[in-house]
N, C-alpha and C positions, 0 to 999 in steps of 0.2 A: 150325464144319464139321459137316455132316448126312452123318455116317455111319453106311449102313443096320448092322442089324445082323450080316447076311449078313456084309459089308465087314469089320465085326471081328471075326467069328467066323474069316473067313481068313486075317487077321493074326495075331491069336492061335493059329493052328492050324500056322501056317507053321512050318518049322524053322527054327534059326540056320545050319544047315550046308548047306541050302540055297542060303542067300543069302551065305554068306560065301563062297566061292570068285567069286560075283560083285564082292564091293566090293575082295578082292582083284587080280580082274584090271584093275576100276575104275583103281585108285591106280596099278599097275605101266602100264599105257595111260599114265597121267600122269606118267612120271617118278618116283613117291613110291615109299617100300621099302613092305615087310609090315612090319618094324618099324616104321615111325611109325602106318599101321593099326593096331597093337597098341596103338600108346601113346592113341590117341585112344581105341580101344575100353576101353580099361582109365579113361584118364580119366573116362570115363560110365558105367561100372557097378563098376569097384574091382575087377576080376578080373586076373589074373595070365595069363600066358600059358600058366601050367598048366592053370588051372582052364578058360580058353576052350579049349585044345584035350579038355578031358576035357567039354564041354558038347559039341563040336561031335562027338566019336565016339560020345556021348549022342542024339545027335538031336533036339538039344532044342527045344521048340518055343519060339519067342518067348515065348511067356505064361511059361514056366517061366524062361527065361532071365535078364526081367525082374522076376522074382518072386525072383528068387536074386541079384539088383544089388544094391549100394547105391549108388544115383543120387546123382552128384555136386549137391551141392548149387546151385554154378553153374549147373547144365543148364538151368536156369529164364531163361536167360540167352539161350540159341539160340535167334533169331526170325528170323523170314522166310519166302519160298516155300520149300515142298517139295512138288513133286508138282503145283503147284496152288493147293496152300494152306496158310493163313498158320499156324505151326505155334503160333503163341501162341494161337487160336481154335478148336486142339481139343479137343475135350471131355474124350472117352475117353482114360484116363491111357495104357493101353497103346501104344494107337495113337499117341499125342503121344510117348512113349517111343522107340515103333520109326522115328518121323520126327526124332525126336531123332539119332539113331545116322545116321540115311541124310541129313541136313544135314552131320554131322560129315565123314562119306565125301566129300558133294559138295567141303566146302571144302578137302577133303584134296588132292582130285584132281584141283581147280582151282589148287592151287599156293600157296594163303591158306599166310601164315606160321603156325607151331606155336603161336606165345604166341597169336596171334586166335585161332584155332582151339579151345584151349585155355580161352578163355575168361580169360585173366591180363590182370595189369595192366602 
């Protein structure tokens, strides 16, 4: 994936708090709670429901967000479209990061069960 710089400098600029009231109302559109959103968010970066709402009155921006995870080791594991593109082809870890998160959403609110989703066996 040829992502201008530009492209990542406003990924990494974005806030979480931004876009989470988007993948909230995502999932609720689909039938899913904010809790199993939780549970997926938490699956991919190891944060608690504390600490994501103390990041999102933060304002945190992606870059910091991802900088303060620890990325399930699985995650390497979520492949496919996102956006366009093939999320195993992108370069810049961030942005593979924040595409990591927003596959999670889509399979959320597409109804995929929690163990795929999840990435289990």
């Amino acid at each position: 994936m040829n992502n201008s710089s530009a492209q990542q400098e406003r990924i990494a600029k974005m806030t979480f708090a931004s876009v989470y009231p988007l993948y909230v109302a995502k999932v609720e559109r689909k039938g899913r709670t904010k809790a199993e959103l939780h549970q997926v968010i938490t699956w991919l970066t190891g944060f608690d429901d504390r600490k994501l709402q103390q990041l999102i009155e933060e304002k945190a921006t992606f870059e910091t967000f991802f900088q303060q995870a620890v990325l399930n080791p699985n995650a390497t594991l979520i492949t496919g479209l996102i956006c366009g593109y093939r999320i195993e082809e992108i370069e810049e870890p961030l942005t593979r990061k924040v595409r990591y998160l927003d596959k999670l959403v889509d399979e959320l609110a597409k109804g995929r069960k929690m163990e795929k989703i999840l990435r289990s066996s």
